[in-house]
C-alpha positions in Angstrom: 0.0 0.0 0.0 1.5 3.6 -1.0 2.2 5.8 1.6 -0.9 8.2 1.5 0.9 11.3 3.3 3.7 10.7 0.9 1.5 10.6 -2.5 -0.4 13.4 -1.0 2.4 15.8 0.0 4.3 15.3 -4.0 0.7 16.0 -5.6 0.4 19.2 -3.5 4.5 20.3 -4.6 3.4 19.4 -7.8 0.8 21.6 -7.7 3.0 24.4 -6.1 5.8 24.2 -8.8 3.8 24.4 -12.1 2.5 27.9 -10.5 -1.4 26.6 -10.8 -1.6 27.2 -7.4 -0.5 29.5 -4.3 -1.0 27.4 -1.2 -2.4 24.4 0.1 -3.2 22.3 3.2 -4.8 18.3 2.7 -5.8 16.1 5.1 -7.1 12.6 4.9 -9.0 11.0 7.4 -9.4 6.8 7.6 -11.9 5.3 9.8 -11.5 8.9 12.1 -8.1 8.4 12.4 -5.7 11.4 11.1 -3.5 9.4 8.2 -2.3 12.3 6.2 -1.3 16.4 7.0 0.1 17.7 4.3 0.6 21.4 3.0 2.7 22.9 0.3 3.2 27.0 -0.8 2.9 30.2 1.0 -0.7 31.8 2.2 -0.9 34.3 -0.4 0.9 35.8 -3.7 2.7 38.6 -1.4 3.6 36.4 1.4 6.0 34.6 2.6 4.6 32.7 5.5 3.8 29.6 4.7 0.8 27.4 4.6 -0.2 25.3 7.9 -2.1 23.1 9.2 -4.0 25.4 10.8 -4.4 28.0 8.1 -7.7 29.1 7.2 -9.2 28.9 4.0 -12.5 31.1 2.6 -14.3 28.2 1.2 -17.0 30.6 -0.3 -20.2 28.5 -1.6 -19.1 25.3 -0.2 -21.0 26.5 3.0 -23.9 25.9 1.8 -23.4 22.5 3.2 -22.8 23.3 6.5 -25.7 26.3 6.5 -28.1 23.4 5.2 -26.9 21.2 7.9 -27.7 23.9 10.6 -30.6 24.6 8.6 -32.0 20.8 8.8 -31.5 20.4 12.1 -33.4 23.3 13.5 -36.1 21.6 11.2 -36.3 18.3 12.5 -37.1 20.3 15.6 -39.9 21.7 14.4 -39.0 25.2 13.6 -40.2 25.8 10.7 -42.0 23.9 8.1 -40.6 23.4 4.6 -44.0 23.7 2.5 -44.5 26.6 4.6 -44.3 30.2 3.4 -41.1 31.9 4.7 -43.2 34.8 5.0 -45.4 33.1 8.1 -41.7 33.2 10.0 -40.6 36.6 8.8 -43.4 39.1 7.3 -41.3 41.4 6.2 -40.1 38.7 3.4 -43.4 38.6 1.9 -43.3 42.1 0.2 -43.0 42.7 -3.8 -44.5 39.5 -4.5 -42.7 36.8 -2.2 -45.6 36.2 -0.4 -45.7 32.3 -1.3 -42.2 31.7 -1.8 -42.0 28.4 0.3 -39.1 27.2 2.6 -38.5 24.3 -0.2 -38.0 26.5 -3.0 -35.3 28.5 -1.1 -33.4 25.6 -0.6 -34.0 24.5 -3.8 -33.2 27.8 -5.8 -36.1 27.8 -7.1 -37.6 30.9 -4.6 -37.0 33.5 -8.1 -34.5 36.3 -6.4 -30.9 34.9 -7.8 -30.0 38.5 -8.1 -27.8 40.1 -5.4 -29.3 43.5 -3.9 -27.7 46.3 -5.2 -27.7 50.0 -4.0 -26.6 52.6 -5.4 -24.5 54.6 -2.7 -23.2 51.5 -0.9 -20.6 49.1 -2.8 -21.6 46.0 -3.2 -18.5 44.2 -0.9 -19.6 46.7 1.3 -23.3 46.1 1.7 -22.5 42.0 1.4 -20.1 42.3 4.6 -22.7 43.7 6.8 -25.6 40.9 7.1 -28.0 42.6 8.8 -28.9 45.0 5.7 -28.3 42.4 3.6 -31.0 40.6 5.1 -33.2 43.9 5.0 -32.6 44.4 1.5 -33.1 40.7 -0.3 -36.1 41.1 1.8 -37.6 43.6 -0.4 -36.2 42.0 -3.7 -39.0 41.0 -6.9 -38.8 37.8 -8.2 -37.1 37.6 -11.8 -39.3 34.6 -12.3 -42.3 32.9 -11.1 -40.9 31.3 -8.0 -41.0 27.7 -8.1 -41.3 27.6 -12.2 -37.6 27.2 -13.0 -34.2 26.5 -10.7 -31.4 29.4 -10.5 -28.6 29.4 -8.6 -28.7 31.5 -5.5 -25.2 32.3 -4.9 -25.7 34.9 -2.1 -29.3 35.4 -1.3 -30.1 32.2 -0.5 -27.7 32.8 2.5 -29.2 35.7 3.4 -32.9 34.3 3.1 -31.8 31.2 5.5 -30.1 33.6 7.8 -33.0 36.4 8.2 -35.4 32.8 8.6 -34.0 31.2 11.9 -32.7 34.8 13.3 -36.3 35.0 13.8 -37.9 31.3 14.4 -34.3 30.5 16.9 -33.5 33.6 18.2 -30.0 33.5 16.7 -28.1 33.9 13.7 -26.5 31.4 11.3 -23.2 32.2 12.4 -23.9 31.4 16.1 -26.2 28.3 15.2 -23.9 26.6 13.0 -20.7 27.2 15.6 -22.6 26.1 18.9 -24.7 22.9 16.7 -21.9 21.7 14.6 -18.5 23.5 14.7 -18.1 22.8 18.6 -19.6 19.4 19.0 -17.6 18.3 16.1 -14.4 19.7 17.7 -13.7 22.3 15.1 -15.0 25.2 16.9 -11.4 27.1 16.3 -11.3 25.5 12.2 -14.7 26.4 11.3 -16.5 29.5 11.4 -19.7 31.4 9.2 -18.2 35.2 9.7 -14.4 34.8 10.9 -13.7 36.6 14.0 -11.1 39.0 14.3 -9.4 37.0 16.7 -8.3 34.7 14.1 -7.8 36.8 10.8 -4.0 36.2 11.1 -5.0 32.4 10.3 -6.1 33.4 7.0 -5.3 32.7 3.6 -5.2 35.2 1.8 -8.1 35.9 -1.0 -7.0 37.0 -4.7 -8.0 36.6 -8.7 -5.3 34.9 -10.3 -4.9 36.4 -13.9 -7.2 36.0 -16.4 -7.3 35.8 -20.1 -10.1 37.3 -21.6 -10.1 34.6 -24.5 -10.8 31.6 -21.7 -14.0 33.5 -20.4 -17.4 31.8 -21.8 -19.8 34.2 -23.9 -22.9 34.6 -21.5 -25.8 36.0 -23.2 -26.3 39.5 -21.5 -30.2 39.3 -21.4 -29.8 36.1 -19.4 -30.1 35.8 -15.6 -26.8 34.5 -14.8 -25.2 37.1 -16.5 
């Protein structure tokens, strides 16, 4: 049998020396025991510090995983039903139409708001930063389509939707419930967090766009949704 941490710690080198990527930490877990730790790189293009075991990575829309596991569970307890308006749980949801948007079509990106709030005197990484108005303001969004006629990817607002939910069926917010129902039980409670505190920012990877050529971008209709 090859040695796993040895397999895994060339392929991440590997990675490191053709310049595809920056930095990188892999671990591999058999039967819950640790078998592999392996990073390779430096945390970001301007650094010099170099990638650890416990450096933090954003992992951007791969929490919807762990936000629908939060979500689920506060389900099973009876929270919240999932054929059930999210408008009975939060009024304020219900305006410009999204009155019968359902639980189920949220989760399912099927609820017709795809499109991220925007305001015209706050920038946009402002506004998403602070979740409170974000909340407020995909709150008063208009479908783009007849909810539950067609699926589209809600990159942010489906956060946002989930968030503004059980802040008021729970009491707290999906930060809180998804580091005291899963992050802590599960012994990650310093790995794993929905809105990194300031108290571990020095942890963090840094975030960048690597250069791109314009001639490997994909032609998106511009009257479409997604673009």
């Amino acid at each position: 049998m090859p040695d796993i941490a040895a397999v895994l710690q060339q392929t991440l080198d590997e990675l490191i020396d053709s310049g595809q990527e920056t930095g990188l930490q892999a671990a591999v877990y058999l039967d819950g025991e640790l078998v592999a730790d392996c990073t390779a790189g430096v945390d970001g293009p301007d650094s010099q510090e170099p990638v650890r075991s416990d450096t933090l990575f954003t992992i951007f829309s791969a929490s919807k995983a762990v936000i629908s596991t939060a979500f689920h569970m506060l389900a099973e307890r009876g929270l919240f039903e999932y054929d059930r308006p999210v408008a009975e749980y939060w009024p304020e949801f219900g305006a410009s139409g999204k009155e019968a948007i359902t639980v189920a079509q949220v989760m399912n990106h099927t609820a017709g708001i795809p499109q991220t709030p925007v305001l015209p005197d706050v920038p946009l990484p402002e506004l998403v930063a602070d979740s409170v108005r974000m909340i407020q303001e995909t709150a008063k969004l208009e479908p783009m389509f007849e909810p539950g006629s067609t699926s589209c990817y809600h990159g942010i607002t489906i956060g946002c939707v989930l968030d503004g939910l059980v802040r008021r069926v729970d009491g707290r917010t999906m930060g809180e419930i998804v580091r005291e129902e899963i992050a802590v039980p599960l012994g990650i409670g310093d790995e794993l967090f929905l809105g990194t505190p300031n108290s571990v920012v020095d942890r963090m990877a840094a975030v960048y766009d690597a250069p791109i050529d314009p001639a490997d971008l994909p032609e998106f209709d511009p009257d479409s949704i997604l673009f």
